[in-house]
C-alpha positions as CSV (number, residue, x, y, z in Angstrom):
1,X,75.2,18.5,212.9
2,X,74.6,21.7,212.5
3,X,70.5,22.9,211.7
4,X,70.3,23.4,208.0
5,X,68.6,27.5,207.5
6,X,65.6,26.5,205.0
7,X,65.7,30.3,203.6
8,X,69.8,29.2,202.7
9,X,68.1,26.3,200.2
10,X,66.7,26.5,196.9
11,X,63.8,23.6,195.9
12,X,64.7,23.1,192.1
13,X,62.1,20.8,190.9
14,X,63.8,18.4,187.5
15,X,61.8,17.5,184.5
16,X,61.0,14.5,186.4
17,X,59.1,15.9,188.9
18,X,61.9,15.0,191.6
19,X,62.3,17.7,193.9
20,X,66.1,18.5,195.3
21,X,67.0,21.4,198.2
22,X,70.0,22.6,197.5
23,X,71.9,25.2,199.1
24,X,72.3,28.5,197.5
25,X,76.1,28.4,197.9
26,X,76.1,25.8,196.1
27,X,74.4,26.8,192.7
28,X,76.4,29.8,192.1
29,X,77.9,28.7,189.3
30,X,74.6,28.0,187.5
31,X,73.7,31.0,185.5
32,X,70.6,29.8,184.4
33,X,69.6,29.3,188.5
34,X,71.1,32.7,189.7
35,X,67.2,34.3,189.8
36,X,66.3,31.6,191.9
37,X,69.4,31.3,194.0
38,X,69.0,34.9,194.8
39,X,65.4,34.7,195.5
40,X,64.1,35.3,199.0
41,X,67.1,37.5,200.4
42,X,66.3,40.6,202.7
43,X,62.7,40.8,204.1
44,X,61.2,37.4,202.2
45,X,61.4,34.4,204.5
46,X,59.9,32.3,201.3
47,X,61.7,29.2,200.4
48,X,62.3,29.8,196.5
49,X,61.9,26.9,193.9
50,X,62.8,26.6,190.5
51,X,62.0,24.2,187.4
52,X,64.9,22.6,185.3
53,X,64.5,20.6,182.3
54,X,66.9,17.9,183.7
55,X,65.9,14.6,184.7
56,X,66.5,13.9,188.6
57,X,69.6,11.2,187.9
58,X,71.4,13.5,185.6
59,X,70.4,16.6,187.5
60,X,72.2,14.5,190.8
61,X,75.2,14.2,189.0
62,X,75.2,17.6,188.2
63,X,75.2,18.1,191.9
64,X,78.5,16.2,192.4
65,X,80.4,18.1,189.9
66,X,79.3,20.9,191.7
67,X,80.2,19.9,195.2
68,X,83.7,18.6,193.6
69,X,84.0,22.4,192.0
70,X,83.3,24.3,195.3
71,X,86.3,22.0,197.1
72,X,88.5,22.3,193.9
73,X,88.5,18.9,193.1
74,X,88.6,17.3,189.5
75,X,85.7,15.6,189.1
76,X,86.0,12.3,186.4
77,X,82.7,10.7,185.5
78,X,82.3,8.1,183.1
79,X,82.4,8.7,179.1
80,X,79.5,7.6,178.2
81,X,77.5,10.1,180.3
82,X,79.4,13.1,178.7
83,X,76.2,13.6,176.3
84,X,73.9,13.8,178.6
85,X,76.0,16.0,181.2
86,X,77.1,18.6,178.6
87,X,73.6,19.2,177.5
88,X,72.4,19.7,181.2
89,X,75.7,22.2,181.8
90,X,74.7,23.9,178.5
91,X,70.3,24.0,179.9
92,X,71.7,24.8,183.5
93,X,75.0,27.2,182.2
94,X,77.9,25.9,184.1
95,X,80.6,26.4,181.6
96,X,82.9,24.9,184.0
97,X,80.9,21.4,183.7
98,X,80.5,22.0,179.6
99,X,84.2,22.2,179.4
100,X,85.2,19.2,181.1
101,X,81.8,17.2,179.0
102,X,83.8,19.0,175.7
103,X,87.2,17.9,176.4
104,X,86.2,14.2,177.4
105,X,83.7,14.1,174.5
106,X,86.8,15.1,172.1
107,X,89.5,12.6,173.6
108,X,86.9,10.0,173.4
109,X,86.4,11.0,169.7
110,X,89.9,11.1,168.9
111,X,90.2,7.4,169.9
112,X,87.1,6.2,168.2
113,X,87.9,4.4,164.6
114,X,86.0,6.2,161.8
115,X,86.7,4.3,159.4
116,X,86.3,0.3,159.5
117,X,88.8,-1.6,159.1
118,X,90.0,-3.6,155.6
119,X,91.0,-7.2,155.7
């Protein structure tokens, strides 16, 4: 395999203390990581870090949908972890991610019965 570039990596540190390199290419769409993504180019041969306030298991499924973005796949996750994805896309800014948490949140609330039923 090729050798990995550690100036082309970004340590992002979650709430959790869990520390992740990532590669810059990678965290493009995260506006809220764009400072740190662009850290270190030119003359700095410093390895930049950034904290998020995402725990490490959410912050890795973050990852995926962002590795299933880059190759332009769709990316399905289970329902029940729409909450907690949407409000790390809307901490990290990946509107792609808070689009697809929105419109599984709303199908799943279309299905759910509001009202109990009367025997």
């Amino acid at each position: 395999p090729p050798r990995r570039d550690p100036a082309d990596s970004v340590d992002v540190v979650c709430s959790d203390e869990e520390v992740f390199p990532v590669r810059r290419a990678l965290l493009r769409p995260c506006l809220a990581l764009t400072a740190a993504a662009q850290a270190g180019r030119g003359i700095h041969d410093v390895r930049p870090s950034c904290a998020v306030d995402v725990d490490c298991c959410t912050f890795d499924r973050v990852l995926l949908y962002l590795q299933h973005a880059r190759r332009g796949e769709a990316f399905k996750f289970d329902p029940t972890l729409a909450p907690e994805l949407l409000t790390a896309s809307e901490s990290l800014k990946i509107r792609g991610l808070e689009d697809c948490c929105r419109r599984v949140l709303g199908s799943f609330d279309e299905r759910v019965r509001k009202a109990p039923i009367r025997y």
